[in-house]
C-alpha positions as CSV (number, residue, x, y, z in Angstrom):
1,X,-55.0,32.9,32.4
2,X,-58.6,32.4,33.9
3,X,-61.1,31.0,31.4
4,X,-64.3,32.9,30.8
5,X,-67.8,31.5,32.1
6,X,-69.5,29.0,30.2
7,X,-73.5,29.9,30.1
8,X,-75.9,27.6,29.5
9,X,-73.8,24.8,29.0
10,X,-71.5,25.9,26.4
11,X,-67.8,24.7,26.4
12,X,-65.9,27.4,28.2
13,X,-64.1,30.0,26.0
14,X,-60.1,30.0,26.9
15,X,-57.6,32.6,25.6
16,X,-56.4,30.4,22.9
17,X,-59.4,29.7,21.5
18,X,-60.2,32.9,18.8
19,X,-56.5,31.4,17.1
20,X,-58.1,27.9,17.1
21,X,-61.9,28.8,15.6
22,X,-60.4,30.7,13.1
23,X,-58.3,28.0,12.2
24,X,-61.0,25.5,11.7
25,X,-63.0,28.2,9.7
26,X,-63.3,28.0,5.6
27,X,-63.4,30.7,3.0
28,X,-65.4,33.7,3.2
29,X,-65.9,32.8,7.2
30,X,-62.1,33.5,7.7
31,X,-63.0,37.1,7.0
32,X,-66.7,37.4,8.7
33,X,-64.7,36.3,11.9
34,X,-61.9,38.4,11.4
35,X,-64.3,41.3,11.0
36,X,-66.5,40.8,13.8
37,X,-63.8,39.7,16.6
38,X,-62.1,43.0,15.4
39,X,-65.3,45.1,15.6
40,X,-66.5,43.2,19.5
41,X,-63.0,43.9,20.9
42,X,-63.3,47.2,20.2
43,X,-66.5,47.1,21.4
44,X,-65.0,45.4,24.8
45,X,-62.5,47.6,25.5
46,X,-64.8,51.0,25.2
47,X,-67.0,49.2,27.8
48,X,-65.0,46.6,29.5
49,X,-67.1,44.2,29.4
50,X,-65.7,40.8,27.7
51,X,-69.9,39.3,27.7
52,X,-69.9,40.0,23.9
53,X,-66.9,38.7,23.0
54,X,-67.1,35.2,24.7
55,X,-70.8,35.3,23.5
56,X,-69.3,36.1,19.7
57,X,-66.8,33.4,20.1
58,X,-68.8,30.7,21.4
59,X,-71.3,31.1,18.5
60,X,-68.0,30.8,15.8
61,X,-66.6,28.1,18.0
62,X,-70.1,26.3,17.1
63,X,-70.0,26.8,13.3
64,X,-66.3,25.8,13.3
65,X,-67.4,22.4,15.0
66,X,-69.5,22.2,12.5
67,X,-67.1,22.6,9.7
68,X,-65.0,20.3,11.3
69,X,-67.5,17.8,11.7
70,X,-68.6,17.5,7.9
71,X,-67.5,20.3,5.3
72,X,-69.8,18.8,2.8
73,X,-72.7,19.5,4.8
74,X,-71.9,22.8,6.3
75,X,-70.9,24.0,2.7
76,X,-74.6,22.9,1.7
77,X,-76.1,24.5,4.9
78,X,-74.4,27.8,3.7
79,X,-75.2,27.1,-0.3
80,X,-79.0,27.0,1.6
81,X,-79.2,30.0,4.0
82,X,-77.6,31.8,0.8
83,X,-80.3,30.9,-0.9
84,X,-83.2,31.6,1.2
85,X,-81.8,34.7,1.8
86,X,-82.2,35.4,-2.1
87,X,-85.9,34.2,-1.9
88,X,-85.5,30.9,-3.4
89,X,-87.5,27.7,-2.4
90,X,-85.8,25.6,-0.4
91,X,-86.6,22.0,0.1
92,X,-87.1,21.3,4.3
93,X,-88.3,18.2,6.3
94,X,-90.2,18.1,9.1
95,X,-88.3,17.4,12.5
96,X,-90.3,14.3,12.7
97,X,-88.9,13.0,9.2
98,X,-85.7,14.1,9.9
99,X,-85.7,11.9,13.4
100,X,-87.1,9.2,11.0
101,X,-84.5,9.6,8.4
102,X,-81.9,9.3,11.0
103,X,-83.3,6.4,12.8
104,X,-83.8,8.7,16.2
């Protein structure tokens, strides 16, 4: 099967890979992708046009790296945004301490 067309970069998006980012999803994102690939499929096949979902799954493909990658702090990044989103005060650093921080 032909892959889809990376854009800007990205990693291309083959037919396997909606099995594989769900895989590497945690908890509540199981459902949140389940949800949305359901909802842009149907979406696809009223205007055939597969755009939205390789854009869709290019975006979970980059939160499941970033499970992957450390669960600890993708499970604080979400403990965060859940916060902000309630209007609580989050603690930030600029982008030059964080450079600092991490010796970039």
């Amino acid at each position: 099967m032909p892959m889809a067309s990376a854009s800007g970069g990205e990693q291309p998006v083959s037919a396997s890979t909606p099995r594989e980012i769900r895989a590497a999803l945690r908890g509540q994102e199981v459902a949140d992708f389940d949800r949305e690939y359901r909802r842009t499929m149907a979406d696809a096949a009223e205007s055939l046009d597969l755009s939205g979902v390789v854009s869709m799954l290019q975006r979970w493909q980059r939160v499941a790296w970033s499970t992957q990658d450390d669960l600890d702090a993708h499970r604080h990044m979400l403990a965060s945004a859940d916060r902000l989103r309630e209007g609580d005060d989050v603690a930030t650093e600029s982008w030059q301490q964080t450079k600092a921080r991490l010796g970039l």
